[in-house]
C-alpha positions as CSV (number, residue, x, y, z in Angstrom):
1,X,85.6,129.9,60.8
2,X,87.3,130.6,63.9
3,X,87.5,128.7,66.8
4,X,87.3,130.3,69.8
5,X,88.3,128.4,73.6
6,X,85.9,127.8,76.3
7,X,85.8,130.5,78.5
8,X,87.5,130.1,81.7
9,X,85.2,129.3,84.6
10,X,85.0,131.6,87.2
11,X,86.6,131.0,90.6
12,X,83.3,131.3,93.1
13,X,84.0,134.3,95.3
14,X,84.2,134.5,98.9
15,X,80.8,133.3,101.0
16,X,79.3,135.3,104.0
17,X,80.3,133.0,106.5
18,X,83.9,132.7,105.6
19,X,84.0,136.1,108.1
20,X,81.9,134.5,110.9
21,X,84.4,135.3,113.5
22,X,86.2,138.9,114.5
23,X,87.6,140.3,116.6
24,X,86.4,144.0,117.6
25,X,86.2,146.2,120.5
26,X,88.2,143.6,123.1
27,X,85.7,141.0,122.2
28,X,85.3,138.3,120.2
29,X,82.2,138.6,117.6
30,X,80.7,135.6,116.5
31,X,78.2,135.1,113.9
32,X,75.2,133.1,115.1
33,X,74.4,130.2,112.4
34,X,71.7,129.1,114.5
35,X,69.7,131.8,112.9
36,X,71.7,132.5,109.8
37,X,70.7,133.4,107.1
38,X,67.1,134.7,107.9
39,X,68.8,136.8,110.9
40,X,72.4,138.3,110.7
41,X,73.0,138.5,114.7
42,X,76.3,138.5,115.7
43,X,77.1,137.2,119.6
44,X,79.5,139.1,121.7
45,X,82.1,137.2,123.5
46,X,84.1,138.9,125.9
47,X,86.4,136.5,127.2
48,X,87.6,132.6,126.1
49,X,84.9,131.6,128.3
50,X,82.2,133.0,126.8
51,X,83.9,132.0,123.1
52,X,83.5,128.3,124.8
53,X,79.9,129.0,125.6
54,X,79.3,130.2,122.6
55,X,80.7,126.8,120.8
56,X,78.9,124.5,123.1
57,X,75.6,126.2,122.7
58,X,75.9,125.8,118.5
59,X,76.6,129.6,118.2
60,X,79.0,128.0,115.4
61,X,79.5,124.8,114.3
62,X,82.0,122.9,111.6
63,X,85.3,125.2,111.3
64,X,83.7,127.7,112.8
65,X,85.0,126.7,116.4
66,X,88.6,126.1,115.1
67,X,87.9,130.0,114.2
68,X,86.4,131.0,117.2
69,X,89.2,128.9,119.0
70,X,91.9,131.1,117.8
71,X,90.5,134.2,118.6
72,X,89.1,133.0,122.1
73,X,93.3,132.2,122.7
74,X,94.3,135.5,121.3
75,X,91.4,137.4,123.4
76,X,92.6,135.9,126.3
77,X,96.3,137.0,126.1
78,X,95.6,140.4,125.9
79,X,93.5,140.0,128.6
80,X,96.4,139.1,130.7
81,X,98.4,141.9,130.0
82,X,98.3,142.9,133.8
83,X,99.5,140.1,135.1
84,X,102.6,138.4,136.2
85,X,104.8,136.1,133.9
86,X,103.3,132.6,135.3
87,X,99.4,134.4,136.5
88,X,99.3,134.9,132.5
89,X,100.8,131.9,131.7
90,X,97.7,130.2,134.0
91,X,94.9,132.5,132.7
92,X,95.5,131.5,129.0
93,X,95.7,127.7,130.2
94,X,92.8,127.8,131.4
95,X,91.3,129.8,128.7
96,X,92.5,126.6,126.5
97,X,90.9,124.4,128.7
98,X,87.2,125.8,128.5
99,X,87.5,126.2,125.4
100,X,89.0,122.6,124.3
101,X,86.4,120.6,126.0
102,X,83.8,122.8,124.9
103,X,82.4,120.4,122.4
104,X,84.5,117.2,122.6
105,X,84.1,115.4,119.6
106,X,85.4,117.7,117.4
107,X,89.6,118.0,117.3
108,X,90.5,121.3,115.6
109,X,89.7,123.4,118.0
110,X,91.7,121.5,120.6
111,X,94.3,121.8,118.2
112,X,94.2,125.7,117.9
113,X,94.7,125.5,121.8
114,X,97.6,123.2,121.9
115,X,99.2,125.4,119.0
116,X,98.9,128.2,120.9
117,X,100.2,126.7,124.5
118,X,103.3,125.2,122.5
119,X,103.9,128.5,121.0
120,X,103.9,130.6,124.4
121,X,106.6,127.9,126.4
122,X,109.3,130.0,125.8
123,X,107.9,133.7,126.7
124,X,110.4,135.2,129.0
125,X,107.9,137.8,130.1
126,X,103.9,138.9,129.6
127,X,104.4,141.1,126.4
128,X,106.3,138.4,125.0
129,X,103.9,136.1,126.3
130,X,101.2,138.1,124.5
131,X,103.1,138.3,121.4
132,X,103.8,135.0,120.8
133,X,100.2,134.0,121.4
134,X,98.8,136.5,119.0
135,X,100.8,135.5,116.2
136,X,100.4,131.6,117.4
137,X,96.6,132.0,117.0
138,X,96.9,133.9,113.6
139,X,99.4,131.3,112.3
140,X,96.6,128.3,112.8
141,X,93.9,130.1,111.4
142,X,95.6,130.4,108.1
143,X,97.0,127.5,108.2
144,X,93.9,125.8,108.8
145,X,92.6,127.2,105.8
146,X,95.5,126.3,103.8
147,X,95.2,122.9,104.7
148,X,91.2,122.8,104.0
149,X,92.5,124.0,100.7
150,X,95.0,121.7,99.5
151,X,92.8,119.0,101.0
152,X,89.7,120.7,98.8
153,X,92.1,120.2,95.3
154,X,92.4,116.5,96.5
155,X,89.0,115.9,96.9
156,X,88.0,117.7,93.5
157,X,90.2,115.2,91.9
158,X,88.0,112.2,92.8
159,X,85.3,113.9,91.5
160,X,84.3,114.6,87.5
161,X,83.0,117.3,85.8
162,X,79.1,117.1,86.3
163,X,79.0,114.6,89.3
164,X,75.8,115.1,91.3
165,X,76.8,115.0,94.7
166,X,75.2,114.3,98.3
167,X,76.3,116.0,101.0
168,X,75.0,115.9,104.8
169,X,75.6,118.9,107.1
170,X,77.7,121.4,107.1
171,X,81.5,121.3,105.3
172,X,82.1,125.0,106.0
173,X,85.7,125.7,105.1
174,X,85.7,122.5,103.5
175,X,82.9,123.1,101.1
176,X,84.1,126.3,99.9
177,X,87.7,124.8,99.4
178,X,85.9,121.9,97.4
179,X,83.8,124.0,95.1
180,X,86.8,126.7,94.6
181,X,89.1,124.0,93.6
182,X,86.8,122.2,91.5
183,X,86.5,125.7,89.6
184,X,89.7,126.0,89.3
185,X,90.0,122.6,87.4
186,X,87.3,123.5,85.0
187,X,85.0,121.5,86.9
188,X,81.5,122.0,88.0
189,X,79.1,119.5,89.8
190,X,75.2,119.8,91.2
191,X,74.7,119.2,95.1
192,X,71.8,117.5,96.9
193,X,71.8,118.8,100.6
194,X,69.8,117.2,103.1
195,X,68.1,119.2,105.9
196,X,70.1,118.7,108.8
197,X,68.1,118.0,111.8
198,X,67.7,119.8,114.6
199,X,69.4,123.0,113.4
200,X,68.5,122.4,110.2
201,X,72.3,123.5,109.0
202,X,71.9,121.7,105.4
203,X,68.9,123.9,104.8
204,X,70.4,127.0,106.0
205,X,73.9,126.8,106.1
206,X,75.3,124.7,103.4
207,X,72.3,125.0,100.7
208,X,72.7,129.0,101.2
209,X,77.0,128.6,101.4
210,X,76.2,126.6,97.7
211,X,73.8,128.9,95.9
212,X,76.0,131.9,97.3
213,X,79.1,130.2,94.9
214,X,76.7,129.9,92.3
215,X,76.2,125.9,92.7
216,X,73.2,123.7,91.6
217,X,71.3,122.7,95.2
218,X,68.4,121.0,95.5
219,X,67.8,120.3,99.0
220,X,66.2,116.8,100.6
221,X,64.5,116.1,103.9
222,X,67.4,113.7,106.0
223,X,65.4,110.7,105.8
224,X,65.3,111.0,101.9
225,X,68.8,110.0,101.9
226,X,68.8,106.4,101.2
227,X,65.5,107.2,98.1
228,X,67.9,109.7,96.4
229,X,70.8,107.0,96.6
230,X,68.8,104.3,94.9
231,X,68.9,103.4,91.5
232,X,65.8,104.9,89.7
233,X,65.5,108.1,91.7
234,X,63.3,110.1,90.0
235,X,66.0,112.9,91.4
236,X,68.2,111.2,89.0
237,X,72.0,109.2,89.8
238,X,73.8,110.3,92.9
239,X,77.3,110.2,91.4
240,X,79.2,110.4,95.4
241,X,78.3,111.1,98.8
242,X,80.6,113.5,100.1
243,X,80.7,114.9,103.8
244,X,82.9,116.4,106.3
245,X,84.5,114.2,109.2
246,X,84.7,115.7,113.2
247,X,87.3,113.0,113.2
248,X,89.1,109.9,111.9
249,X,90.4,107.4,113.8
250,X,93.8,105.6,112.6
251,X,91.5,102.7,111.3
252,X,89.4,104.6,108.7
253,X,86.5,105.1,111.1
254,X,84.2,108.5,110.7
255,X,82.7,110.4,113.3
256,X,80.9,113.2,111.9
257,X,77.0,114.4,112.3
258,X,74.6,112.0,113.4
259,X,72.9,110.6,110.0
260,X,76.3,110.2,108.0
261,X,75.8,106.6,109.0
262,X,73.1,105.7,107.4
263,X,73.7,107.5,104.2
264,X,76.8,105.7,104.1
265,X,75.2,102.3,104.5
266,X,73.3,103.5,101.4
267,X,75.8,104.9,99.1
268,X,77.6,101.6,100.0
269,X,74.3,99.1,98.8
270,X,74.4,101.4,95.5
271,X,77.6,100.8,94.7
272,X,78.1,105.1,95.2
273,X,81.3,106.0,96.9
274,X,81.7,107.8,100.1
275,X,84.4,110.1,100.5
276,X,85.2,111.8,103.8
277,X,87.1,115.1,104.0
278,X,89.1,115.7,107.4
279,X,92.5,117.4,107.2
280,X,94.4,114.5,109.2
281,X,93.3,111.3,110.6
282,X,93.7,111.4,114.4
283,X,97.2,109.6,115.5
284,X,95.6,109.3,118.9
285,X,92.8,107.4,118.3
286,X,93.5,103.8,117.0
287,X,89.9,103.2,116.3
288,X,86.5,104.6,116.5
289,X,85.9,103.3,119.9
290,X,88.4,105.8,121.2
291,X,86.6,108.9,120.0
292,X,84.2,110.4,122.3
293,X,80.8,110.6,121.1
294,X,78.7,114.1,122.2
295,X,75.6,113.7,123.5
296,X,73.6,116.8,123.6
297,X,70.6,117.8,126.1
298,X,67.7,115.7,124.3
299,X,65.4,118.1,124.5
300,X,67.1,120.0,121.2
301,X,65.5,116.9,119.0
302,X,61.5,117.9,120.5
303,X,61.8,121.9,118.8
304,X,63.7,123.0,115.6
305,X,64.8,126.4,115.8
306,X,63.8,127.6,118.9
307,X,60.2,126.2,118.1
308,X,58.5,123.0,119.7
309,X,57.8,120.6,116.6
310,X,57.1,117.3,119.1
311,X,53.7,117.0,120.4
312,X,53.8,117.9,124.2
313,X,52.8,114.8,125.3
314,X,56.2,114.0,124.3
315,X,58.7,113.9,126.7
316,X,61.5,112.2,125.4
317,X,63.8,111.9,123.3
318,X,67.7,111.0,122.2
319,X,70.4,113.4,120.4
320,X,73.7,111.6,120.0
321,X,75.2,114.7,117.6
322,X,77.4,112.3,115.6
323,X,77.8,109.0,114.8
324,X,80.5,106.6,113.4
325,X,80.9,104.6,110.4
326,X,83.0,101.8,110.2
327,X,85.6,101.9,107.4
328,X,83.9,99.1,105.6
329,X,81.7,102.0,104.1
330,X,84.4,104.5,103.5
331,X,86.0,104.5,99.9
332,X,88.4,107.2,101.0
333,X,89.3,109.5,103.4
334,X,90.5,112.6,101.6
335,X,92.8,114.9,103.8
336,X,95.4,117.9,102.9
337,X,97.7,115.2,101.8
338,X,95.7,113.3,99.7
339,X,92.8,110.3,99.5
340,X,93.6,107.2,101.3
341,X,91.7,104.1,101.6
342,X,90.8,103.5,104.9
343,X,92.8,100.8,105.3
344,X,96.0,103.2,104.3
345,X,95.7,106.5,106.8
346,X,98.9,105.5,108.7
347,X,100.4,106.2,105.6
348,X,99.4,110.0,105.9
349,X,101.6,110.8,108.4
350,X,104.3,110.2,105.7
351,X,103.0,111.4,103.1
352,X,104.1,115.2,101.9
353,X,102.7,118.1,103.4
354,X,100.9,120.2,100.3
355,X,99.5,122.6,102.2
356,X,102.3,125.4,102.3
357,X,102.3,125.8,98.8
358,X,98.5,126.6,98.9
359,X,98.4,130.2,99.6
360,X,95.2,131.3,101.3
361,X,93.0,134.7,101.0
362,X,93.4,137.8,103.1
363,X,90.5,138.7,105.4
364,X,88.4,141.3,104.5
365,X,88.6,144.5,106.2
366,X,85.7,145.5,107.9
367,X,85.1,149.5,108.7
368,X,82.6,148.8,111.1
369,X,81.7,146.3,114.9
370,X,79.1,143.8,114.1
């Protein structure tokens, strides 16, 4: 009898909000997770300062800024078309600067900024001014991808074929860079998602992003986190807990969304590792204690989308959006150039660089404005 081999698993295709940013019509065009999936709304940004707007208010959240970021930079070069050499060079500096501090704790988008301020220094006029920044913008958004995806083949390598893995908020590029590697490698794993409060992105975002690449989900409240973890969880063995990082301090610390903390406390007491996925530690933060720590308006925790879930005799509340867990509870932080212990990031910066040799997809065209 012949034996035939295992068919070859399919690479996941693209998910609907790896084209949550265009742009169209001399705006930018963002696609509003806060209401995603149940609503497809896009929001209309029509200069850098309304793309900042739109960041802080949670229009769009993981990569989706470092998106939204690039095409707030290119917007506003065209936008300075009629202006002098240094009245453009001012207008897109200060585009960059409403849009960098737009939500603080997370670095990439800062980064898009800086790439594209570098890349303008030597414009000898406003065209080439323009030019430079259009291609500058273009250039990190690939290579932001590029990087999520070399970093996505490292982290599927720490994982085996099966794993049941928890997750907490919303990986975005990260997650799709994961699960596309892992496919790639013959591997597949199951997912538990928790909620995600206030904006519920777990639910809505990463739970929908999963069952879109044709992934196992099942999805947990947040404060089931530390139950599923435990031995004898009726949900059965958590094989690694696996989230996103805002950012990583030289010292192994995470920052990411508020709740990672605990669950790492938990995966820790289990004996389950904790990997966290960030492209690049952050050379300019020694430790934790030099990251800054958003705070949002506390009255996001007393409604969950747009409704009031808090009784209204309540009046107040706290919303810290992220927290930070010491290294001590990190087994690795995975990045586009590999895992390292905590104790080991400085080592990253000289490590190789992997991510040119991972060629990323071309957008999709689209026929038609949001």
């Amino acid at each position: 009898m012949a034996v035939s081999p295992a068919p070859a698993r399919r690479t996941p295709a693209r998910s609907s909000l790896e084209d949550s940013v265009r742009i169209e019509s001399g705006a930018v065009w963002i696609l509003d997770r806060r209401v995603f999936p149940n609503t497809t709304a896009w929001v209309r940004a029509d200069t850098a300062h309304d793309v900042a707007r739109a960041i802080r208010a949670m229009v769009t959240q993981s990569s989706g800024p470092t998106f939204a970021a690039c095409a707030g930079m290119e917007l506003a070069a065209v936008q300075a078309a009629a202006l002098p050499l240094a009245e453009a060079r001012a207008f897109v500096r200060l585009a960059g600067e409403a849009i960098s501090q737009a939500r603080p704790t997370n670095i990439h988008p800062r980064e898009a900024v800086e790439w594209v301020l570098e890349a303008v220094g030597p414009a000898a006029s406003t065209p080439d001014l323009i030019e430079l920044a259009v291609d500058a913008a273009r250039a990190f958004a690939l290579r932001y991808t590029a990087r999520s995806r070399a970093l996505g083949q490292f982290a599927a390598a720490k994982l085996g074929d099966g794993d049941r893995i928890l997750t907490h908020c919303w990986m975005d590029t990260y997650l799709v860079e994961l699960v596309r590697a892992a496919a790639e490698a013959g591997k597949r794993f199951e997912w538990v998602a928790t909620e995600t409060r206030p904006y519920l992105q777990g639910a809505r975002l990463t739970a929908h992003t999963l069952r879109e690449l044709d992934q196992k989900v099942t999805l947990i409240t947040d404060g089931m986190g530390a139950a599923a973890l435990a031995p004898g969880s009726t949900l059965g063995r958590i094989d690694a807990l696996v989230t996103a990082a805002d950012r990583v301090s030289l010292d192994g610390s995470v920052v990411n969304k508020v709740g990672t903390l605990g669950l790492a406390i938990a995966a820790s007491a289990f004996d389950v590792p904790y990997y966290a996925l960030v492209q690049s530690p952050d050379p300019a933060a020694s430790t934790g204690e030099d990251i800054t720590i958003e705070n949002r308006d506390p009255a996001e925790v007393l409604s969950t989308l747009g409704s009031r879930t808090a009784s209204t005799l309540v009046t107040d509340a706290w919303y810290p959006a992220f927290d930070l867990t010491p290294p001590r509870f990190v087994t690795a932080v995975v990045t586009d150039r590999g895992a390292f212990a905590p104790a080991d990031l400085a080592g990253y910066f000289s490590a190789p660089d992997f991510s040119a040799s991972h060629p990323v997809h071309t957008p999709r065209k689209e026929s038609a404005a949001p």
